[in-house]
C-alpha positions in Angstrom: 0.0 0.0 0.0 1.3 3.4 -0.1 2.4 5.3 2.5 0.3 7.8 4.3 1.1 10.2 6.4 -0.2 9.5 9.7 -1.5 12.9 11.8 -0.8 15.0 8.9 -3.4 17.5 9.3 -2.6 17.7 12.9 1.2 18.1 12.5 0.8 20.8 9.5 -1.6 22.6 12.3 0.4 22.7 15.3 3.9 23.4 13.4 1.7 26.5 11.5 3.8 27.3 8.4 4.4 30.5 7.4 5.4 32.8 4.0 8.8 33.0 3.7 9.3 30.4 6.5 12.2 27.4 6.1 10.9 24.0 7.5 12.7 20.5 7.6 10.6 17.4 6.9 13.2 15.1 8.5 11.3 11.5 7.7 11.1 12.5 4.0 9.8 9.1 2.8 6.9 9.6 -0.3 6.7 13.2 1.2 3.1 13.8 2.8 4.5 16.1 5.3 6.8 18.0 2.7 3.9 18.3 0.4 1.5 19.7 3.4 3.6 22.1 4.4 4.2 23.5 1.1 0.7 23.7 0.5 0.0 25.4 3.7 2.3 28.7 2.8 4.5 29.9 0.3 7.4 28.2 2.4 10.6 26.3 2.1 10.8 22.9 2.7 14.1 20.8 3.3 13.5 17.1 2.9 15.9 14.5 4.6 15.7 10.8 4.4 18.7 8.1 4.9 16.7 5.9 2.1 18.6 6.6 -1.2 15.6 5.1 -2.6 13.2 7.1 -1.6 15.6 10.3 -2.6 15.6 9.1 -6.0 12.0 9.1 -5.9 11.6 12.0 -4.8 13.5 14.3 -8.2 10.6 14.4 -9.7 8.2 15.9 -7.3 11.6 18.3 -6.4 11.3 19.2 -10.4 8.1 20.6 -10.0 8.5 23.2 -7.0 10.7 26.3 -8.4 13.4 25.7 -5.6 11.0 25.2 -2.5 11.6 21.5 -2.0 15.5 20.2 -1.4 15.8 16.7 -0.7 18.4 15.4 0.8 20.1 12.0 1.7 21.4 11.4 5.1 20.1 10.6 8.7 17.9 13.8 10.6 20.3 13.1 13.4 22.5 14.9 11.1 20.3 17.7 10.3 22.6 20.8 11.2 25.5 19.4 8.8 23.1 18.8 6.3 21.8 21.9 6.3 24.6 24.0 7.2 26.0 22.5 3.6 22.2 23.6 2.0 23.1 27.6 3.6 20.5 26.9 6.1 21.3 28.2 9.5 18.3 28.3 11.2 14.8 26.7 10.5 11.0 27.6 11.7 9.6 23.6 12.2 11.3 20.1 11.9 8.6 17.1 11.5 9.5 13.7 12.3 7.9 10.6 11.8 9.5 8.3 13.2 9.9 4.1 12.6 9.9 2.1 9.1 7.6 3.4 6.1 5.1 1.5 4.9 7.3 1.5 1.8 10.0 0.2 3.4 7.4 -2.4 5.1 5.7 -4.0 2.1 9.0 -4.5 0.2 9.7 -8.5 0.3 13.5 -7.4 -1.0 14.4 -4.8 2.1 13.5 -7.9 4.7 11.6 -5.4 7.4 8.5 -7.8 7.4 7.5 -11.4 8.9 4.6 -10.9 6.6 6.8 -11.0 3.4 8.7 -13.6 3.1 12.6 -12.6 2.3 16.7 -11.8 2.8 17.0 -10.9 6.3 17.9 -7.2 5.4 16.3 -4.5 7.8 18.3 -1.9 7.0 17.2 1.8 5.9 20.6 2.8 4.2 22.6 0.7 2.1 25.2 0.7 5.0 25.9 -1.0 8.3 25.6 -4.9 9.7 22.0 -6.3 8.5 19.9 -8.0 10.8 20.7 -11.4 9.5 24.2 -9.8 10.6 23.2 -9.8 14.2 20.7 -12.3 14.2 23.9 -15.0 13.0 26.6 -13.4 15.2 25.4 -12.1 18.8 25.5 -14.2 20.9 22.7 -15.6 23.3 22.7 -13.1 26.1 23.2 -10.3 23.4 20.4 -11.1 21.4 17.9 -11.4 24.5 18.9 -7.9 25.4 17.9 -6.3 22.3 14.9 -8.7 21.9 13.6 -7.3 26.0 15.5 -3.6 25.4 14.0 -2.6 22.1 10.8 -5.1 21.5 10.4 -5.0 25.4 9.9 -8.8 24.6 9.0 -10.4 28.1 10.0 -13.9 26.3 13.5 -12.6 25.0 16.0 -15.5 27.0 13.6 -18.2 25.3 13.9 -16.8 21.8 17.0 -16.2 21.7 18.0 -20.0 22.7 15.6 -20.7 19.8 17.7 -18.3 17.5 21.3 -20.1 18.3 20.2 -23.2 18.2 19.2 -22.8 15.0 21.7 -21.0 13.4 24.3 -23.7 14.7 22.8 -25.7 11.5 22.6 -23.1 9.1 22.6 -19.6 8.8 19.5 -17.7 9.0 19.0 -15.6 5.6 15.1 -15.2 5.5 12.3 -12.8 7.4 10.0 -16.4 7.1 13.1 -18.6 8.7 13.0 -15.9 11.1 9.7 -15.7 12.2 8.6 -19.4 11.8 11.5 -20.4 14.8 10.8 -17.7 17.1 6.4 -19.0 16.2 7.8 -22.5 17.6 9.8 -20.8 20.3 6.8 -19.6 21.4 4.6 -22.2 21.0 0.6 -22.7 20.0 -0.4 -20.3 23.1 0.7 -17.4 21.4 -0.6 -17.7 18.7 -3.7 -17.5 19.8 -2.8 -13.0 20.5 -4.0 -10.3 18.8 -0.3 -9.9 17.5 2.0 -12.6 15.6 4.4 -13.7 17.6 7.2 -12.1 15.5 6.0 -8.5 15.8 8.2 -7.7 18.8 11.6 -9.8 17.5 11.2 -8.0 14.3 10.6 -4.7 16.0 13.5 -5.1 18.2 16.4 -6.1 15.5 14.9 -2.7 13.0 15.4 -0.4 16.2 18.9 -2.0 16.8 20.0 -2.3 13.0 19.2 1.2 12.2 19.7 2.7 15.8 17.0 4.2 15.9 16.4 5.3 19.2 20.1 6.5 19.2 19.2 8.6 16.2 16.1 10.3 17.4 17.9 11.2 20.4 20.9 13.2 18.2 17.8 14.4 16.0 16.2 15.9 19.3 19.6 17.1 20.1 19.8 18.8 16.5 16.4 20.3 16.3 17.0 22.2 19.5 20.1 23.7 17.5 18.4 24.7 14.6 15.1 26.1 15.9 14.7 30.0 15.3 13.0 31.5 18.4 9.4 30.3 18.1 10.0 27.5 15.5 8.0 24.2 16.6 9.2 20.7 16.6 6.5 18.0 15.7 7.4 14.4 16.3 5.0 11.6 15.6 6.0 8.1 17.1 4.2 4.8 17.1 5.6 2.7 20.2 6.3 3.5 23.3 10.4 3.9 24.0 10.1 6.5 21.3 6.9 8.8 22.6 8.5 8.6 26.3 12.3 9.7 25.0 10.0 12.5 23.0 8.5 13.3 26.2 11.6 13.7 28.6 13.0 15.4 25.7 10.4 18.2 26.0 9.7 18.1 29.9 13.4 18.3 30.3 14.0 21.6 27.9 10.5 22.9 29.8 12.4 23.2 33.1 10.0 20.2 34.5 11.4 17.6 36.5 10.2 14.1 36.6 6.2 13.7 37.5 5.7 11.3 40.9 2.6 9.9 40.0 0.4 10.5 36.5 -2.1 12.6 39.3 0.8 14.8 40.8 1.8 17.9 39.0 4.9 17.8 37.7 8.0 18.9 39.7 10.0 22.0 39.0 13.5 22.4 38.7 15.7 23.5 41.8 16.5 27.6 41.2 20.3 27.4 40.2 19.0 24.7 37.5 18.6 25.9 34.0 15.3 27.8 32.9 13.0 27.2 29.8 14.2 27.2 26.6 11.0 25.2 25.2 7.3 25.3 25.5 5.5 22.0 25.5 2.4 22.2 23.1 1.0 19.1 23.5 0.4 18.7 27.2 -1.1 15.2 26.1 -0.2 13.3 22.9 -2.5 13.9 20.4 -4.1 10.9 18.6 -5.8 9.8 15.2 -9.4 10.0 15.0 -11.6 7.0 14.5 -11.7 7.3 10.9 -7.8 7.6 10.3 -7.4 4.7 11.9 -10.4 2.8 10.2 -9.0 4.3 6.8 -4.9 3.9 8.0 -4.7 1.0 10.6 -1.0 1.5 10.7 -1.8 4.6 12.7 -3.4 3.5 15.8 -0.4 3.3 18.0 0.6 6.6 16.9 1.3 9.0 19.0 2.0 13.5 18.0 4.1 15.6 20.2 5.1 19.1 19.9 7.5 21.6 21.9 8.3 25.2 20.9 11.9 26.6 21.1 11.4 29.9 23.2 13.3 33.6 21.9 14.9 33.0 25.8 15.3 31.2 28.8 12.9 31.4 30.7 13.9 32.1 34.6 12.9 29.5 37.2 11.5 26.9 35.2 8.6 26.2 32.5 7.1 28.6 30.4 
């Protein structure tokens, strides 16, 4: 299927483009957001993906905008090199959405899917180990911690057993060798939930292959470089290690400490600690409607949150 753009109204809404404004669309992919945003005002858009494929795809829909749209290959963790080499010094909104595209997904060749059966790939640039890499060289306990770590896998020790003992007879090439031993690891009872049994070993070895959490956390880091006083950051994320390092990303540049409780307000920093230099928008994720997800089920786990840079720090706390 093709990809869609999950929250798009919602992130072109709370990011609020503007004439004359400079924007980075960080997750380029088929470009829904890019497109969006150039729709929404006579603005600049500065496309980045770390898929050389979908760069190439996107010269033709570059052709066609008079110099508005630059797309770019590299990783958003990046984005102030990358843009430092475009002349761009300071930008007015970065949108991410983060995780694999559907693209990406419902290719049998780039091995992302248990669905579809083939090589054992994972990877979103042509560079770096592969997950048939990993998955025929960790060893036990190493493989478990990324299985629990990034897939938050509660059977993690029993699959990876299941993955060596495997591999001692041959190496494992193939998404559907794969997922069929960690099905048997796992046995007839789960089977029987809502999710294959796969979902969270796949998961896992994507977020480790392509560092993924590594690299939203040095996109964070970039975006809060590049913002122009006011400029908005809008990051959509569909699991739950990536909406909670979004979170503590923005409660952290807010000048909020750590909330006790989901009841208890949250805690302000001590007086000699930092002010604000952000403004959290999005007090609460925001979420697709009923009908996105009936239209877009790849969007119900999907969560939007936005901070705003502020012109200064803010003394003794949150804005």
């Amino acid at each position: 299927m093709p990809h869609v753009p999950v929250l798009c109204e919602e992130v072109v809404r709370l990011i609020d483009p503007q004439p004359g404004g400079t924007y980075v669309d960080g997750t380029f992919g088929a470009g829904g957001y890019s497109r969006a945003l150039l729709d929404a005002a006579d603005c600049r858009v500065v496309g980045i993906d770390r898929d050389p494929r979908a760069v190439r795809a996107a010269q033709a829909l570059q052709a066609g905008l008079a110099g508005r749209l630059t797309v770019i290959e590299g990783r958003f963790g990046d984005m102030v090199g990358l843009l430092e080499a475009q002349g761009v010094a300071a930008v007015d909104g970065v949108a991410l959405d983060l995780g694999v595209s559907s693209m990406q997904i419902d290719t049998a060749e780039r091995g992302f899917s248990f669905r579809h059966d083939g090589p054992l790939d994972m990877r979103m640039s042509a560079d770096g180990a592969s997950a048939a890499d990993v998955v025929n060289s960790a060893d036990e306990g190493e493989l478990a911690d990324i299985l629990y770590d990034y897939g938050e896998e509660r059977q993690s020790r029993r699959i990876a057993r299941a993955i060596v003992r495997a591999r001692a007879g041959k190496r494992i090439e193939r998404t559907g060798e794969l997922a069929d031993i960690v099905r048997r690891a796992l046995g007839p009872a789960a089977a029987r939930d809502k999710i294959d049994p796969a979902t969270r070993t796949f998961q896992a070895l994507r977020i480790h292959v392509n560092d993924e959490l590594g690299e939203l956390r040095r996109g964070l880091a970039a975006a809060d470089t590049l913002l122009a006083p006011g400029g908005r950051l809008a990051v959509v994320s569909f699991h739950s290690l990536e909406d909670r390092t979004v979170k503590d990303f923005l409660r952290a540049r807010a000048g909020e400490g750590p909330r006790p409780s989901r009841h208890a307000p949250a805690a302000r920093r001590d007086d000699d600690m930092p002010g604000a230099t952000w403004r959290v928008v999005t007090r609460r994720p925001v979420t697709p409607g009923d009908a996105e997800c009936a239209a877009n089920p790849r969007a119900r786990s999907a969560r939007l949150r936005v901070g705003e840079k502020l012109a200064v720090a803010a003394a003794g706390g949150a804005a």
